[in-house]
Backbone as a ProteinNet text record, in pm:
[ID]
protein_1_A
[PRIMARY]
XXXXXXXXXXXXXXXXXXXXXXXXXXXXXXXXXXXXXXXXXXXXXXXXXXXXXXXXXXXXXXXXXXXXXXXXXXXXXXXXXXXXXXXXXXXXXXXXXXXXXXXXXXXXXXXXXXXXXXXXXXXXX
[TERTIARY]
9850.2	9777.3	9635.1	9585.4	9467.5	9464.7	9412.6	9422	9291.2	9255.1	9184	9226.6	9209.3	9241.6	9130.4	9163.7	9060.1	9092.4	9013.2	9048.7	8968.3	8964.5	8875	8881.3	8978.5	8962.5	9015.4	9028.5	9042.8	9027.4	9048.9	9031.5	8870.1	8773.9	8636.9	8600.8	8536.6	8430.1	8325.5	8290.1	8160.3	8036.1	7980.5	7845.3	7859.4	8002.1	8073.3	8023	8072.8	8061.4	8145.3	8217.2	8302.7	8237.8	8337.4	8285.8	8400.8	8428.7	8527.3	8472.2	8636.6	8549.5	8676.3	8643.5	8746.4	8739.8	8834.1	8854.2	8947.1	8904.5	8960.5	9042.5	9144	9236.3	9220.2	9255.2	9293.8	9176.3	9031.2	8912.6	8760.6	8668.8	8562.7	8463	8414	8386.1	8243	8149.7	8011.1	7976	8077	8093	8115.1	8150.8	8213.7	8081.5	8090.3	8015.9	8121.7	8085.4	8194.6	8122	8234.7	8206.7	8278.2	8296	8326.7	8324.3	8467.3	8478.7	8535.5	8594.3	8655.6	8727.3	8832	8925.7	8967.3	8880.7	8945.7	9056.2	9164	9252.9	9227.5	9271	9231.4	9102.8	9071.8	8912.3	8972.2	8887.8	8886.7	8798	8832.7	8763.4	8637.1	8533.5	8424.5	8378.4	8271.5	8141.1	8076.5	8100.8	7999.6	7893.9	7925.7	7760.4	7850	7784.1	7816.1	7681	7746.1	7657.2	7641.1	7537.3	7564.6	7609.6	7645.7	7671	7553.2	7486.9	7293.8	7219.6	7167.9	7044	7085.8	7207.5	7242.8	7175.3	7119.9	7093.7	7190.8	7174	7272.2	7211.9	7335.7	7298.8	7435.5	7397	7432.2	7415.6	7538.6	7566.2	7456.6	7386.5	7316	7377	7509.5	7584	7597.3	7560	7561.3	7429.7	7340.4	7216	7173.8	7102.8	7012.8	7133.5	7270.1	7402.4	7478.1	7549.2	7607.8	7565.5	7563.9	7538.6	7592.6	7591	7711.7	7686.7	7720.7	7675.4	7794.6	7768.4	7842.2	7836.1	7934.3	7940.5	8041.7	7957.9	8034.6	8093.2	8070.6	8154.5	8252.5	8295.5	8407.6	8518.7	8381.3	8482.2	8492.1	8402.2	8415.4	8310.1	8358.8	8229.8	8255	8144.9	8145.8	8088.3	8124.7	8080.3	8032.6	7902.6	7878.5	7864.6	7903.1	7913	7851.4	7772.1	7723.2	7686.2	7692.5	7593.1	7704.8	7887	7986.2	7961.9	8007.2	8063.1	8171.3	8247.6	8386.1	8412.4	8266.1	8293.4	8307.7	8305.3	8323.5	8466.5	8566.6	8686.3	8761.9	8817.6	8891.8	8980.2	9074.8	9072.1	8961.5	8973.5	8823	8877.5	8829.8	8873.9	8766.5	8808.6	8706.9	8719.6	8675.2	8725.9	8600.6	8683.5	8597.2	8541.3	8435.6	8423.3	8381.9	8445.7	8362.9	8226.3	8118.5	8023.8	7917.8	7768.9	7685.5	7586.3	7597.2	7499.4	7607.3	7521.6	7590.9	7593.7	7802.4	7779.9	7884.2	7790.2	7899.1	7959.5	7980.8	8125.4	8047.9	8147.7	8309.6	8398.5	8462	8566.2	8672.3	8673.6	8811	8706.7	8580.1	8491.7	8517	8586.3	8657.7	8761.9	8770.4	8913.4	9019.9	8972	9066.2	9034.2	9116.5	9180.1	9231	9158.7	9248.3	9325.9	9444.8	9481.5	9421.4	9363.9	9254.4	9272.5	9198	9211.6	9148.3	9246.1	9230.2	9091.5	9035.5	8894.4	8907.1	8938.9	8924.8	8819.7	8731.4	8657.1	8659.9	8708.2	8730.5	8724.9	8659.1	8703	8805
7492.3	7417.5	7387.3	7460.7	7464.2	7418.6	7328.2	7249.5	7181.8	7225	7095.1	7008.2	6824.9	6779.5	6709.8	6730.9	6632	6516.6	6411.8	6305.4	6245.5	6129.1	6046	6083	6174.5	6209.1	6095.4	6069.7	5958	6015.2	5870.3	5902.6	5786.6	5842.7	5746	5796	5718.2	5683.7	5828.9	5854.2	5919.1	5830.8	5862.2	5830.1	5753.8	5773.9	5718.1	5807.7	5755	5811.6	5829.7	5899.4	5965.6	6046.9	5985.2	6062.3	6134.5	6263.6	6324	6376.1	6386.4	6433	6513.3	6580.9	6693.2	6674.8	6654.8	6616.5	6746.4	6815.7	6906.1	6874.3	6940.2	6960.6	7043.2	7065.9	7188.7	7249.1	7225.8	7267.8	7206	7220.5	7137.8	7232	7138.4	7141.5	7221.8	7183.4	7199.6	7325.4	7413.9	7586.2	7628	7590.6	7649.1	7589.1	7744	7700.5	7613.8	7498.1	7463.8	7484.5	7503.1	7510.8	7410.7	7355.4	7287.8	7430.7	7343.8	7451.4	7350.9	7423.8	7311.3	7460.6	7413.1	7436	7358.1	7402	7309.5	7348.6	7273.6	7349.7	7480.5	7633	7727.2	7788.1	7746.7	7741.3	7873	7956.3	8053.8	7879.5	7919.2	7839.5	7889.2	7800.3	7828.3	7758.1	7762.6	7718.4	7631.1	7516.2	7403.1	7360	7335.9	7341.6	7396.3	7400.8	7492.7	7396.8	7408.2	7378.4	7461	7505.4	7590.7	7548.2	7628.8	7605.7	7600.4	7678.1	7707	7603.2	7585.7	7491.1	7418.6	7411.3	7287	7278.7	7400.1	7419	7443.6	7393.8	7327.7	7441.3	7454.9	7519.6	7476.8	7441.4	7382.1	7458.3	7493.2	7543.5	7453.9	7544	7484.3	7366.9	7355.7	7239.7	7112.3	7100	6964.1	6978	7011.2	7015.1	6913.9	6804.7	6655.3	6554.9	6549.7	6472.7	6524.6	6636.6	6620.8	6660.6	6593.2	6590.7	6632.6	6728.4	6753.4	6712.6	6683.2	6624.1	6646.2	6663.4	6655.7	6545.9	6455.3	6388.6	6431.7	6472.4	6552.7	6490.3	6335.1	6241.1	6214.4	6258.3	6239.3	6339.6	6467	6598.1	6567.7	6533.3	6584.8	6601.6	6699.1	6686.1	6600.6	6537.1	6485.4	6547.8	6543.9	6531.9	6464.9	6373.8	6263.8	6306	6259.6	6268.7	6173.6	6219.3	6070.9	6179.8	6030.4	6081.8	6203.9	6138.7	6271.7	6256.5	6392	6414.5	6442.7	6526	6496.3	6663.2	6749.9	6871.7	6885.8	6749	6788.3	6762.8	6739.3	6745.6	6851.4	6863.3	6976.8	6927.4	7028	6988.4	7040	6927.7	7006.4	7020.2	7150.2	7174.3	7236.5	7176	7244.5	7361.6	7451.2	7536.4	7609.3	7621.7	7666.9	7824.1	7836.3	8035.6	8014.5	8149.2	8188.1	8276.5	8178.6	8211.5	8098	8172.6	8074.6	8000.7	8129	8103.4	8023.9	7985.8	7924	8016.2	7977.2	8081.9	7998.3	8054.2	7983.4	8136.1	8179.9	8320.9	8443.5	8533.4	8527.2	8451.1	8374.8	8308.4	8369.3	8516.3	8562.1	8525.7	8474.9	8478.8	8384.9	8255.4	8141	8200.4	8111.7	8164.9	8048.8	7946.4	7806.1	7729.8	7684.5	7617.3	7494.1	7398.8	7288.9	7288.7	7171.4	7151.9	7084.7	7044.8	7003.1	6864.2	6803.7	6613.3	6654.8	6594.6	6578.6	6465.9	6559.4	6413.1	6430.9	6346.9	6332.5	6224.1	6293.4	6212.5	6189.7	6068.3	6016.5	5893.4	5860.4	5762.2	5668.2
11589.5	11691.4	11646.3	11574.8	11515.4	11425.3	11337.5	11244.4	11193.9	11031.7	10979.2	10884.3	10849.2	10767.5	10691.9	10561.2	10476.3	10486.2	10434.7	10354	10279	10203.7	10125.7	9959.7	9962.3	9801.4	9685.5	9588.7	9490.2	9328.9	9308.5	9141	9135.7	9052.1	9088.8	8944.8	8873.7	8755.1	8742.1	8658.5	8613	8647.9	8804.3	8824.6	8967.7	8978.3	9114.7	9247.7	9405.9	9470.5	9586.3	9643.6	9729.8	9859.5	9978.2	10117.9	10138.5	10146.1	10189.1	10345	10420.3	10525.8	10621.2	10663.5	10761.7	10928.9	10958.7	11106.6	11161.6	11295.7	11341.6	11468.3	11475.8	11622.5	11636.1	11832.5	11835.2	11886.9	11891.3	11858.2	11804.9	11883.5	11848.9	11717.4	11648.3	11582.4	11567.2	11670.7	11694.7	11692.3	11762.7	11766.5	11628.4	11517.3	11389.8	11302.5	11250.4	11074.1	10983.6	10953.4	10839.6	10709	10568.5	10466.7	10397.9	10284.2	10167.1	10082.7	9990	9925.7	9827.1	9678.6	9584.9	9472.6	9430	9318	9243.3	9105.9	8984.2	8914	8839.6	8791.2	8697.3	8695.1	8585.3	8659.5	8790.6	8825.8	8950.1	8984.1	9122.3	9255.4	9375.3	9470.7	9459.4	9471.9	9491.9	9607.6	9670.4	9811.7	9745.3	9776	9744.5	9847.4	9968.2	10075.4	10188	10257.3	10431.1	10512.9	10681.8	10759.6	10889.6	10976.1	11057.1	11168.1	11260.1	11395.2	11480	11449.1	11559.8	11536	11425.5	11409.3	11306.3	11293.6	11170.4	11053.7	11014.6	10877.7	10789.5	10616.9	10541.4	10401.4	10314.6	10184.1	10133.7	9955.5	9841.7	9773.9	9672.4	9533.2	9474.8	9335.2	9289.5	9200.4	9197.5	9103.6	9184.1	9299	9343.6	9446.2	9455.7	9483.5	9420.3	9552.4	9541	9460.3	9491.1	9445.9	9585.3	9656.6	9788.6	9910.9	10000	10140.2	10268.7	10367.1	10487.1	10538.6	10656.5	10810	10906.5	11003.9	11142.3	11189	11255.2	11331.5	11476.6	11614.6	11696.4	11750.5	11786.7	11890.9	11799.3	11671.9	11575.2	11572	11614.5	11603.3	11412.2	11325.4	11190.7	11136.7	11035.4	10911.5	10772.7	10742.7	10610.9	10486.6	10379.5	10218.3	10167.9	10145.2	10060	9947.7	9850.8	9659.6	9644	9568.4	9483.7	9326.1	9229.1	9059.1	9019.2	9109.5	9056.7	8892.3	8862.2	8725.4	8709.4	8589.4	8545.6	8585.1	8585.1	8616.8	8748.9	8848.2	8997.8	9061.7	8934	8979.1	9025.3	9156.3	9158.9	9325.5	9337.9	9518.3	9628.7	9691	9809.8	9928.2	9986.9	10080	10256.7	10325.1	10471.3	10505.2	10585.1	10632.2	10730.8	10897.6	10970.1	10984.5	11061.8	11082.5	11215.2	11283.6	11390.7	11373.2	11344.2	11304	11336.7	11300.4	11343.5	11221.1	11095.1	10986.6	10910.5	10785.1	10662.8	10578.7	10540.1	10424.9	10336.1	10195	10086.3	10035.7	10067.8	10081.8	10147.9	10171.3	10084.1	10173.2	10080.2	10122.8	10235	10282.2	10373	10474	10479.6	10630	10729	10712.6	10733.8	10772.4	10907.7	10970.2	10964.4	10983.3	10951.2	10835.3	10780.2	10594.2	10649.8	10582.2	10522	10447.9	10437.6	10294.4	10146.8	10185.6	10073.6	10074	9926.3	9918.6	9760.6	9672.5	9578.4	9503.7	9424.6	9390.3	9222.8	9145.9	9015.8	8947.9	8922.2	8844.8	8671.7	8639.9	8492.2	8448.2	8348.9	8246.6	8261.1
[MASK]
+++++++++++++++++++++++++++++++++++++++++++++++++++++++++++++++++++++++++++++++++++++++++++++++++++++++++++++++++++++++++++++

């Protein structure tokens, strides 16, 4: 009943740019910390930015710091990803995932109680 889905993922150029973005059922959005997260193939998941639930403060892995962006949009019920200035090292699947929580956290990952399935983003040549 509870449910998040990605979308917007692609195959895009080196220097390209991609909006991925997660839409929830089931449940509003505004109450949940969301995170971004990403798995490259051979790769463990890692926390790429988070946004809070309280004061909508935002934190970025230092690997896409001043290149990706979160945002809420609440009359959407989603959050977005903006990519921009991707590289070939930002390929992996990306994935949302909510917490009953109020801070931002880029892990540990069991702190998230709801998972997407992800959206594939390949960046290449």
């Amino acid at each position: 009943q509870l449910q998040l889905v990605e979308s917007g993922g692609g195959l895009v150029q080196p220097g390209g740019s991609l909006r991925v973005s997660c839409a929830a059922s089931g449940f509003t959005l505004d109450n949940y910390a969301i995170g971004w997260f990403r798995q490259a193939p051979g790769k463990e998941r890692e926390g790429v930015s988070c946004i809070s639930s309280s004061d909508g403060s935002t934190a970025y892995d230092d690997s896409v710091k001043g290149r990706f962006t979160i945002s809420r949009d609440n009359a959407k019920n989603t959050v977005t990803l903006q990519m921009n200035s991707l590289k070939p090292e930002d390929t992996a699947v990306y994935y949302c995932a909510a917490g009953l929580f109020r801070q931002c956290l880029l892990s540990p990952l069991y702190e998230y109680d709801y998972w997407g399935q992800g959206t594939e983003v390949t960046v290449s040549s």
